[in-house]
C-alpha positions as CSV (number, residue, x, y, z in Angstrom):
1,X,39.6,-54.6,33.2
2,X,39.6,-52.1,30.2
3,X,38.3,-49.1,31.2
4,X,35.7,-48.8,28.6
5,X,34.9,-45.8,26.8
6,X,32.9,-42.7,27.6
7,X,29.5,-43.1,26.6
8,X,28.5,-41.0,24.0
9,X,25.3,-39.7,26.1
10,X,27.7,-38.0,28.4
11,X,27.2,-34.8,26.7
12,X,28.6,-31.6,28.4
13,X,26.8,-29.1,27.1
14,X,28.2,-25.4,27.1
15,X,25.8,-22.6,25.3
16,X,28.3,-20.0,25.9
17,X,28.1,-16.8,23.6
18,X,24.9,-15.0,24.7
19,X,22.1,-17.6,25.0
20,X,20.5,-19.2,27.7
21,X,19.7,-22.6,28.4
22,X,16.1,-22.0,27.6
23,X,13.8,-24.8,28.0
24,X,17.0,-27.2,28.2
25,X,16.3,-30.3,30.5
26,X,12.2,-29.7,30.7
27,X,10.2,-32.1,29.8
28,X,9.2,-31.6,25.8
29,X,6.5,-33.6,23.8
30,X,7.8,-36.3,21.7
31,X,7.5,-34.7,18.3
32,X,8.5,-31.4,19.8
33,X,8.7,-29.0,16.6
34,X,11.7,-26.7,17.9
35,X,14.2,-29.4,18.2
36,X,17.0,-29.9,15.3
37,X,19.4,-32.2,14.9
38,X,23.4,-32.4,13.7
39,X,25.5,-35.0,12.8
40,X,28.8,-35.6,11.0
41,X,31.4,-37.6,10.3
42,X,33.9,-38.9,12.6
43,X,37.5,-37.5,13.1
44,X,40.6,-39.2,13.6
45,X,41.6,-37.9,17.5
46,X,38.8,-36.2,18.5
47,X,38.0,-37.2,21.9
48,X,34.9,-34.6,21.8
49,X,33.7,-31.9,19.7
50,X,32.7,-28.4,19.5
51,X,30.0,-27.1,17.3
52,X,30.2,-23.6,16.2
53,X,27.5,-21.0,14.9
54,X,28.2,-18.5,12.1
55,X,25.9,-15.5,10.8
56,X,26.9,-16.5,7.3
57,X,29.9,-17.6,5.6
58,X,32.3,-14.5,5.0
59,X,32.7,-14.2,8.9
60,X,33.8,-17.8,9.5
61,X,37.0,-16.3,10.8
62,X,35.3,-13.9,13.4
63,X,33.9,-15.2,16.7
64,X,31.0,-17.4,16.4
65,X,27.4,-16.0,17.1
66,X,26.6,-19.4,19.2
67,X,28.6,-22.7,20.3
68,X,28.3,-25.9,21.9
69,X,31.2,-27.1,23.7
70,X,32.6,-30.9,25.0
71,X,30.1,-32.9,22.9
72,X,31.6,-37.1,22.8
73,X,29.5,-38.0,20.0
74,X,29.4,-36.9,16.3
75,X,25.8,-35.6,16.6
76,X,24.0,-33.4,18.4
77,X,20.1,-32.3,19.4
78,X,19.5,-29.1,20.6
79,X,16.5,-26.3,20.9
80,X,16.1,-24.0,18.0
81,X,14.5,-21.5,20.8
82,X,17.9,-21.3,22.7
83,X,20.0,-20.2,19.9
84,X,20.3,-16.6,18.5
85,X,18.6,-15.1,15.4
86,X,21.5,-15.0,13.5
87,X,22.3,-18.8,13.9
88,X,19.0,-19.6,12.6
89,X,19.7,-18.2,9.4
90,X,23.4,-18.3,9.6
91,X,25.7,-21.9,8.9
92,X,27.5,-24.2,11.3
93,X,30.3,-26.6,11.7
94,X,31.7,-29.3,14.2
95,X,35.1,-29.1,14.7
96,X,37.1,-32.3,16.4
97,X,39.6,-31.9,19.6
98,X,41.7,-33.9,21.2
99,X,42.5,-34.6,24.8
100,X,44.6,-31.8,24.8
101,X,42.0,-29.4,23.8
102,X,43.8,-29.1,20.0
103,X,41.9,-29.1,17.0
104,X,42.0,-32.1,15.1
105,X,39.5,-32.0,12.2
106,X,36.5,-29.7,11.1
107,X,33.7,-30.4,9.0
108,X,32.1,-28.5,6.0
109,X,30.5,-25.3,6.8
110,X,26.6,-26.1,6.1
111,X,23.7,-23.8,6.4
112,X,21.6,-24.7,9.4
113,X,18.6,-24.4,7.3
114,X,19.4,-27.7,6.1
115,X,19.4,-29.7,9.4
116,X,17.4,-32.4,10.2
117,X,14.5,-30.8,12.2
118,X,12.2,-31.9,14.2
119,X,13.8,-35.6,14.4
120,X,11.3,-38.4,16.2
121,X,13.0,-41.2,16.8
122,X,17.3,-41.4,17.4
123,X,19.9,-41.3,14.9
124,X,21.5,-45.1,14.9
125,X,25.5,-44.2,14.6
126,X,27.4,-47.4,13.6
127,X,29.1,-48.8,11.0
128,X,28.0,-52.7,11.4
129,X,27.3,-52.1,7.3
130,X,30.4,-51.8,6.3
131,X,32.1,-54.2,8.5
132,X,32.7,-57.9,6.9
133,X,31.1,-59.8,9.8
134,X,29.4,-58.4,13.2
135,X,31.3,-58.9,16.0
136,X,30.3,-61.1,18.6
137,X,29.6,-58.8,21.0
138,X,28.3,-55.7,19.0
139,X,27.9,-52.4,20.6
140,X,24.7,-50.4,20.4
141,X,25.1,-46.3,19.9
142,X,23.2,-43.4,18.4
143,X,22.7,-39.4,19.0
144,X,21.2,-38.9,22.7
145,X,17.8,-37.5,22.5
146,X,16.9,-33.8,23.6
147,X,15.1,-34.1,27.1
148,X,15.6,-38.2,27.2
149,X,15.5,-39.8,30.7
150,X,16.9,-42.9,29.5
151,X,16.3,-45.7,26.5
152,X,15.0,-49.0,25.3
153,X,17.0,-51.4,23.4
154,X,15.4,-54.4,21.7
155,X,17.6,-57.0,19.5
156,X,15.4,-59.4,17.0
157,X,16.0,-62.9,15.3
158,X,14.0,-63.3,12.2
159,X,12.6,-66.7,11.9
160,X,14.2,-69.6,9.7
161,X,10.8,-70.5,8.1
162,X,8.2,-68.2,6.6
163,X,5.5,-69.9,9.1
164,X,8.1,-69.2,12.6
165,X,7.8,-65.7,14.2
166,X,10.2,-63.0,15.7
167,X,12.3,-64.0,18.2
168,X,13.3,-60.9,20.7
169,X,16.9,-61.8,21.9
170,X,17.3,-58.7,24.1
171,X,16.0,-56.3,26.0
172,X,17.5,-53.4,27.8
173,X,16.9,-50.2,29.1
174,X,19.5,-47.6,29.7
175,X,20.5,-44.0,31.1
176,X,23.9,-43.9,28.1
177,X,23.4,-43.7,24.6
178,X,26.2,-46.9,24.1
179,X,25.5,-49.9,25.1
180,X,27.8,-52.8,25.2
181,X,26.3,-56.3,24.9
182,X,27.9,-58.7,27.5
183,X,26.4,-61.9,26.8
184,X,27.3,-62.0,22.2
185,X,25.0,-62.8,19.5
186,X,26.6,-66.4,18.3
187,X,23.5,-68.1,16.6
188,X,23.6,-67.5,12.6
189,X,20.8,-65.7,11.3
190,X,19.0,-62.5,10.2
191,X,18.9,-60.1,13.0
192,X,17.7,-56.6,13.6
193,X,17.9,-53.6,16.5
194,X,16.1,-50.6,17.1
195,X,15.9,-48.0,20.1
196,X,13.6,-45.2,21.8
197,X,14.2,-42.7,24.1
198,X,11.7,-42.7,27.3
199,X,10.5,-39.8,29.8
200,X,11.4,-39.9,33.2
201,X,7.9,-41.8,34.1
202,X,9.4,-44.6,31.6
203,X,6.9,-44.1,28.9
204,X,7.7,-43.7,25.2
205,X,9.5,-39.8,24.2
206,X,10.5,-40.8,20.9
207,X,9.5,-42.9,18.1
208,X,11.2,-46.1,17.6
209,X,14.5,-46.1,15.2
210,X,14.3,-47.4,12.3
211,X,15.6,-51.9,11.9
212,X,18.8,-52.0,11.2
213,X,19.5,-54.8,9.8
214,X,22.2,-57.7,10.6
215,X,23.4,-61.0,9.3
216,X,25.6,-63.3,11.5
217,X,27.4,-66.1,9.4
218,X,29.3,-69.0,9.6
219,X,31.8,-70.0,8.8
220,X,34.0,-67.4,9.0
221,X,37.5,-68.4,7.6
222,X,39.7,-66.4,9.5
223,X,38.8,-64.9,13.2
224,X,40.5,-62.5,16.3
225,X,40.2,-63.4,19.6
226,X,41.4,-60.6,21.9
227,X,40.3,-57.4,24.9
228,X,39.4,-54.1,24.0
229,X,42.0,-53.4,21.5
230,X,40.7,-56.3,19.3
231,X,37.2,-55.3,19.8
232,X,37.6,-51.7,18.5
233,X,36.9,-48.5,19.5
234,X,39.6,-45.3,20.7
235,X,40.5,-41.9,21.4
236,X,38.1,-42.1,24.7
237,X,34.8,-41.6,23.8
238,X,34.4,-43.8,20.0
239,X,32.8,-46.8,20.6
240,X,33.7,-50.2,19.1
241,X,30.7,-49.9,17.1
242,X,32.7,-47.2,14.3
243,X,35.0,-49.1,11.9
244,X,37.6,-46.0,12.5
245,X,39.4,-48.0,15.3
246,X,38.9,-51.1,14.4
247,X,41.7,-52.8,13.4
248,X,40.4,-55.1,11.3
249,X,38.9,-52.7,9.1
250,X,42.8,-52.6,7.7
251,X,43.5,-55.9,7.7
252,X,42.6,-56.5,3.8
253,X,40.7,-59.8,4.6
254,X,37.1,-60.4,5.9
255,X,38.1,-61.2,10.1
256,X,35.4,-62.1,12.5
257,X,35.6,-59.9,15.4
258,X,35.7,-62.0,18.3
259,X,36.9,-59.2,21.0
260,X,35.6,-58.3,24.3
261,X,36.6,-55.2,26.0
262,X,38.4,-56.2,29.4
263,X,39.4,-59.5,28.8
264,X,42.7,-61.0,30.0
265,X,44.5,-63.7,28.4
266,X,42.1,-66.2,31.3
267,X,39.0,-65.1,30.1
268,X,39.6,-65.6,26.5
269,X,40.7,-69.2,27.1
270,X,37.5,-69.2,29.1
271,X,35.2,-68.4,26.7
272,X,36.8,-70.5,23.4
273,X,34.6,-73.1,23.1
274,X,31.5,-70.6,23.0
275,X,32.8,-67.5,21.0
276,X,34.8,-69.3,18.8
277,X,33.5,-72.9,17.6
278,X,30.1,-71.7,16.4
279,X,32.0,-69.7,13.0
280,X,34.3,-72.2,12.6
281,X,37.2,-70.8,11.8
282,X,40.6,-72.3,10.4
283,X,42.5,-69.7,11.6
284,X,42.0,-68.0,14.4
285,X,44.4,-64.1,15.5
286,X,45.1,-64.0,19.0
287,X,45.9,-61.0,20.8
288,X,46.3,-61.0,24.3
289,X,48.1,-60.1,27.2
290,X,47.7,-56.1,27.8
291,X,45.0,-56.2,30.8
292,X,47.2,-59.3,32.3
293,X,50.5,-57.4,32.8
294,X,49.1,-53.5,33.4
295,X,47.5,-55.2,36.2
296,X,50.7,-56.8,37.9
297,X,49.5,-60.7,36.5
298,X,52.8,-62.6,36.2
299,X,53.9,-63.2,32.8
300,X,53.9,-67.3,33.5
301,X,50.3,-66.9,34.3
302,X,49.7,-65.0,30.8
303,X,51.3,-67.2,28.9
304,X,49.5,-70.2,30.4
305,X,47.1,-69.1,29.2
306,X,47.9,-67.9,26.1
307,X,49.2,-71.9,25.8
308,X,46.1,-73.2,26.7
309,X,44.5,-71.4,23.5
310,X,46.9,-72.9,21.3
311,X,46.2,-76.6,22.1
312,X,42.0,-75.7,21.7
313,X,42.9,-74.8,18.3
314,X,45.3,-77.4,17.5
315,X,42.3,-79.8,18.6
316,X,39.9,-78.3,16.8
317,X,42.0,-78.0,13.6
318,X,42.2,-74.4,13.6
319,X,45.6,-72.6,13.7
320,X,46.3,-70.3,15.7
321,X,48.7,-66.9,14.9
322,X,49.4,-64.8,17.9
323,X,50.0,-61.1,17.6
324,X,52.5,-59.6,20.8
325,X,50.8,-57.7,23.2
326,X,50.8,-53.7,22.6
327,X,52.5,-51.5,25.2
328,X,51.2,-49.0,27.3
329,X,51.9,-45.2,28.6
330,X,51.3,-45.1,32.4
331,X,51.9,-41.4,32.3
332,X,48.9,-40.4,30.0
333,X,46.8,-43.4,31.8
334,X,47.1,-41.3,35.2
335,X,45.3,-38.1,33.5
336,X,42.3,-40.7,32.2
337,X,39.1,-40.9,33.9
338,X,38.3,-43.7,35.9
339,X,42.1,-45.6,34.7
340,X,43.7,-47.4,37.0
341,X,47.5,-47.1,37.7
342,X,49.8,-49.4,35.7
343,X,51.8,-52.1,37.6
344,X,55.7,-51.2,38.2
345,X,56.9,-54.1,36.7
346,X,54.9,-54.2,33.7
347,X,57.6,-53.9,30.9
348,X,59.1,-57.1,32.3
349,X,55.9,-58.9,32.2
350,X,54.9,-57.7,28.8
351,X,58.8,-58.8,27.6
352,X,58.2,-62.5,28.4
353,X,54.4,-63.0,26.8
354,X,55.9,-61.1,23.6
355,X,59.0,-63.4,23.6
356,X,56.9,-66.3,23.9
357,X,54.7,-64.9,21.5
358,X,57.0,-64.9,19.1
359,X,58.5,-68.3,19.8
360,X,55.5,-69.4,18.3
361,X,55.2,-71.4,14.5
362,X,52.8,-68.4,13.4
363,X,53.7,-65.1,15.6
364,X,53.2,-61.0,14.2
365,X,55.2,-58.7,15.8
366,X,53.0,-55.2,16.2
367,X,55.0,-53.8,19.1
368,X,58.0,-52.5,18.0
369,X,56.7,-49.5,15.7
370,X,54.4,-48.4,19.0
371,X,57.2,-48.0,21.3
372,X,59.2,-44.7,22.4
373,X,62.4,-44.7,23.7
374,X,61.4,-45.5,26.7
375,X,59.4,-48.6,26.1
376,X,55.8,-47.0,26.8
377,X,53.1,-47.0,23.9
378,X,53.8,-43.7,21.7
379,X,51.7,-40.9,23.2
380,X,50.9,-40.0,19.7
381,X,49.6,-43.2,19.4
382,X,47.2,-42.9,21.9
383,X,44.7,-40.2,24.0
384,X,44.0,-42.5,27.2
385,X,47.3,-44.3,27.5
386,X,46.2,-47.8,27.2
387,X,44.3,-48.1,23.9
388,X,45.9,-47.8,20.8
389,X,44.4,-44.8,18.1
390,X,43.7,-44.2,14.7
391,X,47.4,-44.5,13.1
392,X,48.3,-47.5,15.4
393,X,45.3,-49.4,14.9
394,X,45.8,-48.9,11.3
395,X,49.4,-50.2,11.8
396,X,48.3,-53.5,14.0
397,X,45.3,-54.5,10.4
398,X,47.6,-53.9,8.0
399,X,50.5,-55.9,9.2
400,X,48.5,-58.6,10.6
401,X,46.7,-58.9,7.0
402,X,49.5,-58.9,5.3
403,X,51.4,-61.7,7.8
404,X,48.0,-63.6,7.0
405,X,47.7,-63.1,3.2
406,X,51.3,-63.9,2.8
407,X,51.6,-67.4,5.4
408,X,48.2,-68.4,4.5
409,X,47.3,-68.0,0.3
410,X,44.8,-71.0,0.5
411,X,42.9,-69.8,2.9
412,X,42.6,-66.1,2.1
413,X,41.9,-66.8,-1.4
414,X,38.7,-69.0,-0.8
415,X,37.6,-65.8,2.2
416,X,34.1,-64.5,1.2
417,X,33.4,-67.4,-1.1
């Protein structure tokens, strides 16, 4: 399966510059007055991020009075009481790095005076807003709380009718700050989420978050079925939840995101009739194959598969257009946590699904500006070896929107009517 990414609670916190932990990992009221909080803006590469303390803004170039080191989300709670007097008063900024340990971005230098403090319920970081459709299986993330033990997720369905009540469609608890939900909101409707962050006895430590709101609609004229790189999400620790590496963000056109991290080319056939008929699409992406042939599944398998697809949307009167199956880089998968090694014969494998692929009436070839020289996915391309980044995923929505928008006028023109 997809290895999938880092939770963004994994925080590995480093105070190194003359300041102690402090009260770091005790337990702390819920409104605890000496907590602040940080957040900014994504960065394209950044597999974690540092955040750096200044004394004021001429000495931005000198050493910093204060940092915090190996942070996998864009956010950040800490203790006011652990951090120098010059911080306090000083400014700060989060600066992106990659796997490498290079920096790749920076924010704006901001006085720390003008930090959230004292926050009492978690900061909700997704961009479900400004996608067209939520995805089938949307993933839950947000800041991890100072001192949290764990967290409580609920999901709500608003009623059809004034007179019917709120239906709570899930319910979980959990130790990460992303959550991935296995089992897909398919039922259309007004829907809302929310989450606290509990003790260690399991009792409230934060207020709740404030409802963010969903809608799920149907139908949804075009559609992509697909793993992990249809689903979204990249450079290690960015859930699926951030628009950044998702590739249908590019694609021009509203596309119902219909991925699920880990799938092979079996388990999306599996699961056609429930993921796919309820948004009724009439034409439906498919892009498959990636978790068959890293893991050594014979490309005749794979592209039984893939076969058996096509004829469910031939007889439901959807068409299908398959996109070839992204390589990967077996080299950078061996330095990724928890990533299993790729099988020997995988070029060969991924070969024969792309040339069936494209023997197909309706086939997008996205492989061929990937690839090095030596067949693997461009390590540029990619921090984990296996998913594709920023610039590729970028690549993959543009050219599938515009093989859509140019093959299929009457049915992109009448999109989001």
């Amino acid at each position: 399966m997809f290895t999938r990414y880092l939770a963004a609670g994994a925080l590995c916190l480093a105070i190194v510059i003359g300041i102690l932990p402090g009260s770091v990992g005790s337990a702390a009221p819920r409104s605890a007055a000496y907590k602040l909080r940080l957040s900014w803006d994504l960065m394209p590469g950044a597999v974690t991020y540092h955040v750096l303390f200044f004394s004021d803004t001429e000495t931005k170039t000198a050493p910093p009075v204060a940092q915090y080191r190996d942070i996998s989300a864009p956010g950040l709670e800490l203790d006011m009481r652990a951090l120098p007097e010059q911080a306090l008063t000083g400014y700060w900024l989060a600066q992106g790095v990659d796997r490498e340990g290079r920096a790749v971005g920076e924010s704006v230098l901001r006085p720390l005076r003008t930090a959230e403090m004292a926050p009492t319920a978690p900061l909700i970081l997704d961009d479900y807003k400004g996608m067209a459709y939520l995805p089938v299986y949307p993933v839950y993330a947000w800041v991890p709380v100072l001192n949290a033990s764990s967290y409580e997720v609920e999901v709500w369905r608003e009623p059809d009718t004034a007179r019917g009540k709120a239906e709570r469609v899930r319910h979980f608890y959990t130790y990460e700050s992303v959550l991935y939900d296995e089992a897909g909101l398919r039922l259309v409707g007004h829907y809302w989420w929310r989450v606290r962050a509990l003790d260690g006895e399991g009792r409230g430590y934060s207020d709740w978050s404030a409802p963010t709101p969903w809608q799920i609609n149907a139908p949804t004229p075009v559609a992509a079925l697909g793993d992990s790189i249809t689903h979204g999400g990249g450079a290690i620790s960015t859930p699926p939840c951030r628009t950044l590496y998702d590739w249908e963000t590019y694609a021009t056109i509203p596309v119902k995101n219909i991925g699920f991290s880990g799938d092979t080319a079996a388990a999306m056939a599996d699961r056609f009739e429930a993921d796919v008929l309820p948004f009724k699409p009439r034409l439906l992406v498919v892009m498959g194959g990636v978790n068959d042939f890293r893991s050594g599944t014979p490309a005749a398998v794979t592209i039984r598969f893939l076969r058996q697809i096509a004829d469910k949307c031939r007889a439901y009167g959807i068409t299908p257009v398959f996109v070839t199956a992204t390589p990967i880089n077996p080299q950078r998968m061996a330095g990724s946590f928890g990533m299993e090694e790729a099988a020997a014969n995988w070029q060969r494998n991924q070969r024969q699904i792309n040339d069936w692929i494209m023997a197909q009436p309706y086939a997008v070839d996205v492989t061929g500006a990937l690839t090095d020289e030596h067949g693997d996915l461009r390590s540029d391309y990619t921090a984990d070896g296996l998913h594709p980044d920023y610039e590729a995923k970028r690549y993959i929505g543009e050219t599938i929107g515009r093989y859509v928008t140019t093959h299929f006028p009457t049915i992109t023109d009448k999109v989001g009517t």
